[in-house]
PyMOL Python script that loads the backbone (N, CA, C, O; Angstrom):
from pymol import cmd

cmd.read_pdbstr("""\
ATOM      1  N   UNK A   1       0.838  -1.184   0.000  1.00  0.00           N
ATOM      2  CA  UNK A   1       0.000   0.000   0.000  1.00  0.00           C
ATOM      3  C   UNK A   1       0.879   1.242   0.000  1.00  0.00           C
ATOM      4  O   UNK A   1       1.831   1.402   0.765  1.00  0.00           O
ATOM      5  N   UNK A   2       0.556   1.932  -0.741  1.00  0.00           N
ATOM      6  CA  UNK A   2       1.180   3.370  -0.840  1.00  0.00           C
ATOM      7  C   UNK A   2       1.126   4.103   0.486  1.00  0.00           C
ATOM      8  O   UNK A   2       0.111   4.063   1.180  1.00  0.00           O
ATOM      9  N   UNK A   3       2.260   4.799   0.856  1.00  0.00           N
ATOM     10  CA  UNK A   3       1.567   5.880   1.638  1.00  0.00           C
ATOM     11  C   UNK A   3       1.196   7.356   1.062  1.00  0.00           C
ATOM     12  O   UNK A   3       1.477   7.999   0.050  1.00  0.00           O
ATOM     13  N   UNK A   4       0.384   7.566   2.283  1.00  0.00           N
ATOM     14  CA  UNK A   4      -0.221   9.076   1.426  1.00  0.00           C
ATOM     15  C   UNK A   4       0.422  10.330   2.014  1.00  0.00           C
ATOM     16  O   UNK A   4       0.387  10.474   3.236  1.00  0.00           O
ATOM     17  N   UNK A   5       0.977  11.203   1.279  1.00  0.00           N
ATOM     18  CA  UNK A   5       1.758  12.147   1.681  1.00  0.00           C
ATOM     19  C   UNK A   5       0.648  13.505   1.896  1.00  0.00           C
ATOM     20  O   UNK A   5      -0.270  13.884   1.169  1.00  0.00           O
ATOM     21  N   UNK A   6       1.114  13.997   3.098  1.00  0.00           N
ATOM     22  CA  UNK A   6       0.371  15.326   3.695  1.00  0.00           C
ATOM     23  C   UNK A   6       0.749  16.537   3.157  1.00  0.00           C
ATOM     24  O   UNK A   6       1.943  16.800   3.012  1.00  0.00           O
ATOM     25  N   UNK A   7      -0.159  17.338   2.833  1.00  0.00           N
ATOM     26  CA  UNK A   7       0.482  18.978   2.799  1.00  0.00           C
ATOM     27  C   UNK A   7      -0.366  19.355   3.636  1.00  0.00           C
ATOM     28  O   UNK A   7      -0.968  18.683   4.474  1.00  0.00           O
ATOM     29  N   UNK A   8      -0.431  20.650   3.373  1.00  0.00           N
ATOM     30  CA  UNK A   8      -0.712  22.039   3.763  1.00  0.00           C
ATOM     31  C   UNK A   8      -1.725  22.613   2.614  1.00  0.00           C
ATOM     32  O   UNK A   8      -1.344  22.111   1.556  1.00  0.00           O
ATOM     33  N   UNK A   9      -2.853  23.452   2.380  1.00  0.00           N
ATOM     34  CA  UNK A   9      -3.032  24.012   1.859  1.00  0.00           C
ATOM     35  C   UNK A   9      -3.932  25.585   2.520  1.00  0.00           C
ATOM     36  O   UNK A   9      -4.916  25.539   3.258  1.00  0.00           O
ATOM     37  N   UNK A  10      -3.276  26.844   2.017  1.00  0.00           N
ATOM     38  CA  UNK A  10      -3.563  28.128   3.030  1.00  0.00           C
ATOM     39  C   UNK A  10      -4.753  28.866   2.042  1.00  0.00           C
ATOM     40  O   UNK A  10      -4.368  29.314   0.962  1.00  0.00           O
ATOM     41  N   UNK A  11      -5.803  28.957   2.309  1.00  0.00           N
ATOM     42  CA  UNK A  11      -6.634  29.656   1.767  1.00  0.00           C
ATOM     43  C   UNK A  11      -7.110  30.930   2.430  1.00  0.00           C
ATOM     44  O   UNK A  11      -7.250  31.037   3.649  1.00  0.00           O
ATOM     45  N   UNK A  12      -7.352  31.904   1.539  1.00  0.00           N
ATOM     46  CA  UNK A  12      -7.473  33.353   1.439  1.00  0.00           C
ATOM     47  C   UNK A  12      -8.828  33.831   0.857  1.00  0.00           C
ATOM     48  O   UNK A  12      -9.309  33.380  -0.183  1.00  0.00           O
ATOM     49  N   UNK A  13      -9.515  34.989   1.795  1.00  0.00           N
ATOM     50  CA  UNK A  13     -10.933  35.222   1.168  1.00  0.00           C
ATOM     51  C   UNK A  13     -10.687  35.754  -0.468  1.00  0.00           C
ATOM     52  O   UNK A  13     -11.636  35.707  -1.250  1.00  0.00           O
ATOM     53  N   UNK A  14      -9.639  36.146  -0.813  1.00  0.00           N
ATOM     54  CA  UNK A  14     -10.062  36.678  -2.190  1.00  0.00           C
ATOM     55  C   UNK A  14      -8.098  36.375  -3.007  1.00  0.00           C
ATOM     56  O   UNK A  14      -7.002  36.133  -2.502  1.00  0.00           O
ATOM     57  N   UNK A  15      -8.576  36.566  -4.354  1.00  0.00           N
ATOM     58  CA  UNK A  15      -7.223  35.882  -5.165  1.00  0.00           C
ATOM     59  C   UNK A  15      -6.346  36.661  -4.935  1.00  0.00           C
ATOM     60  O   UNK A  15      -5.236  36.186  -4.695  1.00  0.00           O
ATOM     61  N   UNK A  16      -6.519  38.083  -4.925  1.00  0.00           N
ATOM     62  CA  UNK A  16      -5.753  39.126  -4.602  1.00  0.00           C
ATOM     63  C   UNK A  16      -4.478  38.822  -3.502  1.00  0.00           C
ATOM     64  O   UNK A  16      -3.261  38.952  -3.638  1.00  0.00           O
ATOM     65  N   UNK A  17      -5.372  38.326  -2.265  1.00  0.00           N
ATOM     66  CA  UNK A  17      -4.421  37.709  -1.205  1.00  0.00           C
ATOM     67  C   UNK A  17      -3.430  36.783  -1.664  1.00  0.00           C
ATOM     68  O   UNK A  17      -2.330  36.865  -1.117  1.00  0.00           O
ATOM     69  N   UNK A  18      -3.602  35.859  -2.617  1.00  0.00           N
ATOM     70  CA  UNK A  18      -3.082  34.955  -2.669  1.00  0.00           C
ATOM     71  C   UNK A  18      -2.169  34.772  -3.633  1.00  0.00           C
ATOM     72  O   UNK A  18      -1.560  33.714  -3.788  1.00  0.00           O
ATOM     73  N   UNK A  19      -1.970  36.160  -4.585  1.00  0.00           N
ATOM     74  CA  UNK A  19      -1.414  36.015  -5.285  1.00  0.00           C
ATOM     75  C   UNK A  19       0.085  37.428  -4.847  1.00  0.00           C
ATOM     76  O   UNK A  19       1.177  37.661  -5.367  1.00  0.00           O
ATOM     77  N   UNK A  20      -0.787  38.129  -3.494  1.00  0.00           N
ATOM     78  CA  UNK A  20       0.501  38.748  -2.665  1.00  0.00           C
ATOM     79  C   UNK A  20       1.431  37.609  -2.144  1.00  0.00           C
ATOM     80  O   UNK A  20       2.651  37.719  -2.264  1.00  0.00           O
ATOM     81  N   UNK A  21       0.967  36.722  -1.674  1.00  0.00           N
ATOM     82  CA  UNK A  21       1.432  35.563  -0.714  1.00  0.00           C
ATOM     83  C   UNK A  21       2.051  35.100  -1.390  1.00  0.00           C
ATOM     84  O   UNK A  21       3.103  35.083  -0.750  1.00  0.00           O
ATOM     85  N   UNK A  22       2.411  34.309  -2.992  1.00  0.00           N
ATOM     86  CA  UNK A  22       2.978  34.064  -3.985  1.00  0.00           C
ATOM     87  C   UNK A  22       4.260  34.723  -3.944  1.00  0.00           C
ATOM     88  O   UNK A  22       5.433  34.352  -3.908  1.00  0.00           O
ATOM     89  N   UNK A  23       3.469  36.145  -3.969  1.00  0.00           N
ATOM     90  CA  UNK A  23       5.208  36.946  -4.732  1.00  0.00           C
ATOM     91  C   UNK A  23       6.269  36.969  -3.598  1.00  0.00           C
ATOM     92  O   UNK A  23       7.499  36.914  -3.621  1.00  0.00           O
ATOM     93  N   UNK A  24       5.224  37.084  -2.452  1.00  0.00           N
ATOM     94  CA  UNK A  24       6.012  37.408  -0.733  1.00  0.00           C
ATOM     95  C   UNK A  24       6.864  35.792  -0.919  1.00  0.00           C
ATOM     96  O   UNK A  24       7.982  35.975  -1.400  1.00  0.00           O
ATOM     97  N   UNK A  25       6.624  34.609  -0.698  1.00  0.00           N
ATOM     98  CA  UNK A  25       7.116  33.591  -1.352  1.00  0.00           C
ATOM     99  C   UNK A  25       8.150  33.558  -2.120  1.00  0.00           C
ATOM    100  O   UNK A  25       9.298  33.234  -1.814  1.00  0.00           O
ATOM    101  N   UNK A  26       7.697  33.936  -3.243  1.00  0.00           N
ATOM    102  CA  UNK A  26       8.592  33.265  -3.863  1.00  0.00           C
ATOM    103  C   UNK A  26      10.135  34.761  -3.700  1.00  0.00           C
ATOM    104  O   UNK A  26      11.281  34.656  -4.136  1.00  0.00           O
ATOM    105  N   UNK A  27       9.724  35.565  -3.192  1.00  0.00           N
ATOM    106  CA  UNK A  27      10.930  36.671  -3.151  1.00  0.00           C
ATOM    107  C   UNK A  27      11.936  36.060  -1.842  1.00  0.00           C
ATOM    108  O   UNK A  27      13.143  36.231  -1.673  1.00  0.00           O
ATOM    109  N   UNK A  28      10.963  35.305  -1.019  1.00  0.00           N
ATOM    110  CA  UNK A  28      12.119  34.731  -0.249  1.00  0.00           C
ATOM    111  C   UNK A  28      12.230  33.405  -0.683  1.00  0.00           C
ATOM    112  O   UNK A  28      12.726  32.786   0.259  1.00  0.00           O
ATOM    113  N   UNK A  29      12.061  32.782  -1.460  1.00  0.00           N
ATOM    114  CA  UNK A  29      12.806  31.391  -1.959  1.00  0.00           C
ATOM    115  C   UNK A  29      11.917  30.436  -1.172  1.00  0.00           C
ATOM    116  O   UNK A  29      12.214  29.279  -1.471  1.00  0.00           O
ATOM    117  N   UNK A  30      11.131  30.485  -0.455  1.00  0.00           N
ATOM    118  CA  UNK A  30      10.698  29.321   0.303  1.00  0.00           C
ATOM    119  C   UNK A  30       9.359  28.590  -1.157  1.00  0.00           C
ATOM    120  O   UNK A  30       8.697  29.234  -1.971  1.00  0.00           O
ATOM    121  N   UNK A  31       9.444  26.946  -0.911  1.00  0.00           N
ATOM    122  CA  UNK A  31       8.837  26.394  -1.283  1.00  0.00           C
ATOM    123  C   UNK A  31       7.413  26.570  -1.282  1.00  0.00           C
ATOM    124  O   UNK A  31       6.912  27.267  -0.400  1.00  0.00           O
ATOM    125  N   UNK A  32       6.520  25.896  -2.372  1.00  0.00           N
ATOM    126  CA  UNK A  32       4.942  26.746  -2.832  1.00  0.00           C
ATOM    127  C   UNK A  32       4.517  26.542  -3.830  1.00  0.00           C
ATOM    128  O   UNK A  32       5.224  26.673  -4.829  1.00  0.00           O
ATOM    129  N   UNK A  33       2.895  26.053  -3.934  1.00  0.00           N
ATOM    130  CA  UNK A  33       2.703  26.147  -5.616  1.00  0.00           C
ATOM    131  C   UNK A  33       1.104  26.869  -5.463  1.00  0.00           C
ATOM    132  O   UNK A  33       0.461  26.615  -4.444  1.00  0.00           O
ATOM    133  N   UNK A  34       0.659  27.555  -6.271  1.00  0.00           N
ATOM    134  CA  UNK A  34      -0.532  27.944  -6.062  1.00  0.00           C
ATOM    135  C   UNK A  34      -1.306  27.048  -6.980  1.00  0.00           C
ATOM    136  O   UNK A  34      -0.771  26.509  -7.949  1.00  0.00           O
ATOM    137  N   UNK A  35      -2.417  26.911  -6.707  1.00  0.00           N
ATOM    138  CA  UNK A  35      -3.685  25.725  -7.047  1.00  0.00           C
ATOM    139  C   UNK A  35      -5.088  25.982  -6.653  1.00  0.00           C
ATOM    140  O   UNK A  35      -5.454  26.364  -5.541  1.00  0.00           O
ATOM    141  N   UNK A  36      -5.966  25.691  -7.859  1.00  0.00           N
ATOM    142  CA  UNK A  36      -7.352  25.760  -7.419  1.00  0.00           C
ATOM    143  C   UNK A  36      -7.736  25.250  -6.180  1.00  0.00           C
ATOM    144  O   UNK A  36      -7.333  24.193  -5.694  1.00  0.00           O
ATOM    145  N   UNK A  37      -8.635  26.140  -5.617  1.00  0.00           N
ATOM    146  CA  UNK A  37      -9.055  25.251  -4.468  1.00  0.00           C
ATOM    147  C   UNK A  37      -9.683  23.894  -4.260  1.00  0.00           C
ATOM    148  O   UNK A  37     -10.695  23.721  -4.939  1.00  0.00           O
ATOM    149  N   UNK A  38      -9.467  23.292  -3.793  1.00  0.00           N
ATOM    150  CA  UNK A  38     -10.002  21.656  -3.959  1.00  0.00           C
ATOM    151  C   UNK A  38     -11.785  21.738  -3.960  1.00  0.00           C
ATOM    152  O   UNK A  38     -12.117  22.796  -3.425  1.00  0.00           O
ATOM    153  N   UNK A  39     -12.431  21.302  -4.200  1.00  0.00           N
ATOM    154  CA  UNK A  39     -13.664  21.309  -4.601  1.00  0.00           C
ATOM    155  C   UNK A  39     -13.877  20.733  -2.931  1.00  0.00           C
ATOM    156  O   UNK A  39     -14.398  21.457  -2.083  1.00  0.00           O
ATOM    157  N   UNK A  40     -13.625  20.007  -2.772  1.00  0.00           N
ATOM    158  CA  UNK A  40     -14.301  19.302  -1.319  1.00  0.00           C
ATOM    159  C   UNK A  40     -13.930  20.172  -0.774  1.00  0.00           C
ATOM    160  O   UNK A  40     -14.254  19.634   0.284  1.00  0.00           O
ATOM    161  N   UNK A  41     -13.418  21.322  -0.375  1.00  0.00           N
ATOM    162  CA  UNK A  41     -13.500  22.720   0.296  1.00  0.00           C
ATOM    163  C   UNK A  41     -14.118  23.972  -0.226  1.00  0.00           C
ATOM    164  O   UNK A  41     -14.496  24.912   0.472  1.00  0.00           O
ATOM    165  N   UNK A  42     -14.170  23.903  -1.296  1.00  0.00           N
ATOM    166  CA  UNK A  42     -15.095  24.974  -1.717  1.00  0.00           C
ATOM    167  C   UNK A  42     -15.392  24.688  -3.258  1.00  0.00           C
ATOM    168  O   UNK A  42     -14.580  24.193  -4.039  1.00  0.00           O
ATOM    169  N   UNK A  43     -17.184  25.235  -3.677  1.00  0.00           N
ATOM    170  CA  UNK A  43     -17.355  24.586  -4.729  1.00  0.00           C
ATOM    171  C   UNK A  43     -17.281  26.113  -5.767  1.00  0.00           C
ATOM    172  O   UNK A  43     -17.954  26.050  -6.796  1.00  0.00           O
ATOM    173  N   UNK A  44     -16.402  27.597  -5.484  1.00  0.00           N
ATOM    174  CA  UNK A  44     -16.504  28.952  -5.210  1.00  0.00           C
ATOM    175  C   UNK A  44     -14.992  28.642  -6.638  1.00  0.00           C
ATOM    176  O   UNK A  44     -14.441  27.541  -6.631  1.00  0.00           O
ATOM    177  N   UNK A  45     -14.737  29.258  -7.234  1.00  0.00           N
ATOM    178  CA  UNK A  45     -13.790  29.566  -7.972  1.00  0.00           C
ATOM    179  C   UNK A  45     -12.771  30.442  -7.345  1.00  0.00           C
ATOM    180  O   UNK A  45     -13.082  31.632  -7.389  1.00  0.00           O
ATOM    181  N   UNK A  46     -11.456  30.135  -6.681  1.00  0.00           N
ATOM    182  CA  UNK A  46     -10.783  30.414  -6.135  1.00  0.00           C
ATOM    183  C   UNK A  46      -9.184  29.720  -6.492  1.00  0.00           C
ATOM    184  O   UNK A  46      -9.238  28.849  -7.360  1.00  0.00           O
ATOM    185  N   UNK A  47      -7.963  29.968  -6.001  1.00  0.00           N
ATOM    186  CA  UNK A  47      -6.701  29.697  -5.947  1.00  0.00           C
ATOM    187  C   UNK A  47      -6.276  29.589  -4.324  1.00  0.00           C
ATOM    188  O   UNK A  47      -6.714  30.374  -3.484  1.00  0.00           O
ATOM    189  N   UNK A  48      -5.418  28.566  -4.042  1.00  0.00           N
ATOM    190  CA  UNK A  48      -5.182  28.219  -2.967  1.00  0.00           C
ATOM    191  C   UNK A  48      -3.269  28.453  -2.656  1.00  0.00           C
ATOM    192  O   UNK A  48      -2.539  28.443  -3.647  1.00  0.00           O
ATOM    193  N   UNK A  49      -2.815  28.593  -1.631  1.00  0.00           N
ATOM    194  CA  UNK A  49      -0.824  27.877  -1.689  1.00  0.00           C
ATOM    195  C   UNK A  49      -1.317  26.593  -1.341  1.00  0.00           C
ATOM    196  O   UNK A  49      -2.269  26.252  -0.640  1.00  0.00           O
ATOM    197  N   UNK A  50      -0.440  25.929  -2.003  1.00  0.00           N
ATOM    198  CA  UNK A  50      -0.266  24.266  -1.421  1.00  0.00           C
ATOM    199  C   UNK A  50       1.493  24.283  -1.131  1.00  0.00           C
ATOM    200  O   UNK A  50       2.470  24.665  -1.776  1.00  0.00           O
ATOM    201  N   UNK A  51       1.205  23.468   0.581  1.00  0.00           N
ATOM    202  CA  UNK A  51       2.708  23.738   1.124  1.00  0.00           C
ATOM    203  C   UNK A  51       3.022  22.639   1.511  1.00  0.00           C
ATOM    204  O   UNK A  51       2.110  21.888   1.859  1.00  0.00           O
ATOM    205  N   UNK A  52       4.633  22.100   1.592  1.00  0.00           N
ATOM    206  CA  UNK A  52       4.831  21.136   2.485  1.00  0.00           C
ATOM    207  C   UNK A  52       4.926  21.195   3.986  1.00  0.00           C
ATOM    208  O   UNK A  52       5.665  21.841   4.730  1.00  0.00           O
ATOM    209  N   UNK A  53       4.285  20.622   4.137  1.00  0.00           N
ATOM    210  CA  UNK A  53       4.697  20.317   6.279  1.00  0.00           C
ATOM    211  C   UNK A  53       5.771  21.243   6.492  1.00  0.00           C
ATOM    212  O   UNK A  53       5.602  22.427   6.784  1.00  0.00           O
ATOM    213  N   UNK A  54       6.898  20.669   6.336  1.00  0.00           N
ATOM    214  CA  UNK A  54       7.864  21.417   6.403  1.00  0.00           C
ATOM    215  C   UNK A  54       8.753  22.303   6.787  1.00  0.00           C
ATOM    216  O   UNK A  54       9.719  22.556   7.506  1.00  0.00           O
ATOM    217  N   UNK A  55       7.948  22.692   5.931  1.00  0.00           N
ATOM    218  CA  UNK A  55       8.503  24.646   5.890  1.00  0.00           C
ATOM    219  C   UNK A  55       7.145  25.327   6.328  1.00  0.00           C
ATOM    220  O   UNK A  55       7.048  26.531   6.088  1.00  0.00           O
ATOM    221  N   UNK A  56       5.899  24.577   7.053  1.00  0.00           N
ATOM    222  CA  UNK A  56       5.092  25.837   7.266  1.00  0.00           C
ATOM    223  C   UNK A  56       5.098  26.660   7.979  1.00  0.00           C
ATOM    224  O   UNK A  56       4.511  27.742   7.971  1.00  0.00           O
ATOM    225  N   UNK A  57       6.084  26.006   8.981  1.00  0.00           N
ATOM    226  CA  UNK A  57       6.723  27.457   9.750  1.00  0.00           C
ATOM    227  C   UNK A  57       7.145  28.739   9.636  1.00  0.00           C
ATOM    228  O   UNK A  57       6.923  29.660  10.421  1.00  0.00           O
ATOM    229  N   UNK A  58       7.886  28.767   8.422  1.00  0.00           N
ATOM    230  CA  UNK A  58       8.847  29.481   7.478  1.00  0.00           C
ATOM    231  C   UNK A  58       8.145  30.099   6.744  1.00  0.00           C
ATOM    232  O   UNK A  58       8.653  31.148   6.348  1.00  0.00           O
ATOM    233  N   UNK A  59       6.613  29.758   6.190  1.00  0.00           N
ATOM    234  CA  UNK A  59       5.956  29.853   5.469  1.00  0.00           C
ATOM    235  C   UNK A  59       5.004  31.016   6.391  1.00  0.00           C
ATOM    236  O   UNK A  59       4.909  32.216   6.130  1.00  0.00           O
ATOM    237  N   UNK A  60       4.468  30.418   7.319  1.00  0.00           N
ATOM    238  CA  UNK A  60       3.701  31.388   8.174  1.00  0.00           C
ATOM    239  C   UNK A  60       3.970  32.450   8.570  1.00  0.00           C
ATOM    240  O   UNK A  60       3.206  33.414   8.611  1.00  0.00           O
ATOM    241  N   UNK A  61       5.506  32.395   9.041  1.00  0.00           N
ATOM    242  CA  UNK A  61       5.946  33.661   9.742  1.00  0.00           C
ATOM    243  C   UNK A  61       6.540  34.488   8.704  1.00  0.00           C
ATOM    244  O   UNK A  61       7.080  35.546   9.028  1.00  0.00           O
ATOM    245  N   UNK A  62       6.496  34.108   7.472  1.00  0.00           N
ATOM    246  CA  UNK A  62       6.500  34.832   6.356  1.00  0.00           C
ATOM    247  C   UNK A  62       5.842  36.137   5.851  1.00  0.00           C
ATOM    248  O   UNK A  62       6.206  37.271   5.539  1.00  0.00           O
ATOM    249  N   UNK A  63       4.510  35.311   5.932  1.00  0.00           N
ATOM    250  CA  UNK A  63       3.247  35.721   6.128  1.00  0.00           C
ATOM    251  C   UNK A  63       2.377  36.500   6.779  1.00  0.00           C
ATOM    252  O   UNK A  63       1.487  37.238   6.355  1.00  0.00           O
ATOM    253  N   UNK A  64       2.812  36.199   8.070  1.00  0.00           N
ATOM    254  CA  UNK A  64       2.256  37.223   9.111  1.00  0.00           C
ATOM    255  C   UNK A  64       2.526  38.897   9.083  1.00  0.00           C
ATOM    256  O   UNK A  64       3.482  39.660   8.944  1.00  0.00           O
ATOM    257  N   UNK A  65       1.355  38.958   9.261  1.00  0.00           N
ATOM    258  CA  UNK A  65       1.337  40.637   9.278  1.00  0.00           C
ATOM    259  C   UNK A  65       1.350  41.066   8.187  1.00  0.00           C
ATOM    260  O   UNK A  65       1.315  42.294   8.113  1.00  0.00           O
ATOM    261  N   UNK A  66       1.410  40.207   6.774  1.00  0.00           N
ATOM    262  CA  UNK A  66       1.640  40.779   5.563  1.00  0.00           C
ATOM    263  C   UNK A  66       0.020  40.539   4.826  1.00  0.00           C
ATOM    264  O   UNK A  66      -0.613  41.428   4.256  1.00  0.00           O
ATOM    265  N   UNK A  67      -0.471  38.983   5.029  1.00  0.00           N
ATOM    266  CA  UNK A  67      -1.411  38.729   4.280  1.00  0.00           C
ATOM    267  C   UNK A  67      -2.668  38.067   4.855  1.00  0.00           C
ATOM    268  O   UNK A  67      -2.382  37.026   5.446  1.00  0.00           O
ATOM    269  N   UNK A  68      -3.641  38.285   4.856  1.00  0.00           N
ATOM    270  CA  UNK A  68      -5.095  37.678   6.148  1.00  0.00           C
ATOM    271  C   UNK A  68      -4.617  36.249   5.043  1.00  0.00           C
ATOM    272  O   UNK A  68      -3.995  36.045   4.000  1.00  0.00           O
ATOM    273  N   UNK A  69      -5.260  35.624   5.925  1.00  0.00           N
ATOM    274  CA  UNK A  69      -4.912  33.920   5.928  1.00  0.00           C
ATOM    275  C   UNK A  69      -6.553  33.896   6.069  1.00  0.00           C
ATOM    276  O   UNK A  69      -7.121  34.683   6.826  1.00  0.00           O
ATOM    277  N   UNK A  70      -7.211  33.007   5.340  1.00  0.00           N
ATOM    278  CA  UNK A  70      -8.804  32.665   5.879  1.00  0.00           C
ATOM    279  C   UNK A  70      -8.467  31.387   6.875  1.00  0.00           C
ATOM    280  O   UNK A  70      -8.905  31.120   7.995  1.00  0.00           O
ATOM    281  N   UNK A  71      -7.619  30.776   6.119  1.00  0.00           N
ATOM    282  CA  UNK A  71      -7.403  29.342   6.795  1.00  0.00           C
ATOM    283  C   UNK A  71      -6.305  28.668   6.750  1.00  0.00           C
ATOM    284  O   UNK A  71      -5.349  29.204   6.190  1.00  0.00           O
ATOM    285  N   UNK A  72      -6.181  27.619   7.197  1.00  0.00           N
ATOM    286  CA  UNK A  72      -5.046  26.393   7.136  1.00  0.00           C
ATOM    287  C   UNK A  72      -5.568  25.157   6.989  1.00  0.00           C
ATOM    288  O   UNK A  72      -6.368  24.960   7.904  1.00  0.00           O
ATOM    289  N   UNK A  73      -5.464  24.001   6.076  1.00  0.00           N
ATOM    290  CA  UNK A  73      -5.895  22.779   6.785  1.00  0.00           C
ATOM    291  C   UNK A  73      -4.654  21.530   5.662  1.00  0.00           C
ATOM    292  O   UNK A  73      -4.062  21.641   4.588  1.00  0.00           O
ATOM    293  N   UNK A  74      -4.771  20.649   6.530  1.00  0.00           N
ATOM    294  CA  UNK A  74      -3.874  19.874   5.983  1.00  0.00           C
ATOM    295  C   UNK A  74      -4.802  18.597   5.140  1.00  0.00           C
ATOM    296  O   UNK A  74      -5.988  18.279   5.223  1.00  0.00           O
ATOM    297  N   UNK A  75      -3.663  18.058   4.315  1.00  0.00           N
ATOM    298  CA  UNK A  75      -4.731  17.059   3.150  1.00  0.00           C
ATOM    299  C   UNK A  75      -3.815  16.255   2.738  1.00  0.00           C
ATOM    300  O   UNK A  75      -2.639  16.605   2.642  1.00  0.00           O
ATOM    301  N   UNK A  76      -4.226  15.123   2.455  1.00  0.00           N
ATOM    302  CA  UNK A  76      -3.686  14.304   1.397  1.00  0.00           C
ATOM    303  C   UNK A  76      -3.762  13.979   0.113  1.00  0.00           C
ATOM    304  O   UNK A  76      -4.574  14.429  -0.695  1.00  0.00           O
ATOM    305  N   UNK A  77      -2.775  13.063  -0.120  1.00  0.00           N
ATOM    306  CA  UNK A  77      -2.873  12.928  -1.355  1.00  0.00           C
ATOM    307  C   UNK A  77      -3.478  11.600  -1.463  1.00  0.00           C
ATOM    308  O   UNK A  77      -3.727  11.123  -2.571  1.00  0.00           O
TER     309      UNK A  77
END
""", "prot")
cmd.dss("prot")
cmd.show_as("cartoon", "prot")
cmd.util.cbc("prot")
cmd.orient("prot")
């Protein structure tokens, strides 16, 4: 049996957010991919970060104070 590997995925009320969070990202090099939001979380036309475990530390405190976060939740594959 396979195992199933965990991320992260950080969702934001609007794309705008999420596409600050991107650039804030990727200007510091930390790992990230942006992605539709998964349908079993919202059925709303939106973009999500998908993160590894990881670095969400690195990722968060990145973040903070820069960009509202709606959420966090972790998922598999």
């Amino acid at each position: 049996m396979k195992d199933k590997k965990s991320y992260d995925v950080i969702l934001f009320k609007a794309v705008s957010y999420a596409l600050k969070a991107e650039k804030i990202l990727k200007k510091e090099g930390l790992p990230h991919k942006l992605i539709p939001v998964p349908k079993h979380i919202s059925s709303d036309c939106g973009v999500c970060l998908m993160i590894h475990l990881d670095v969400k530390n690195n990722i968060m405190t990145s973040l903070a104070g820069k960009v509202d976060i709606e959420s966090v939740r972790t998922l598999a594959d």
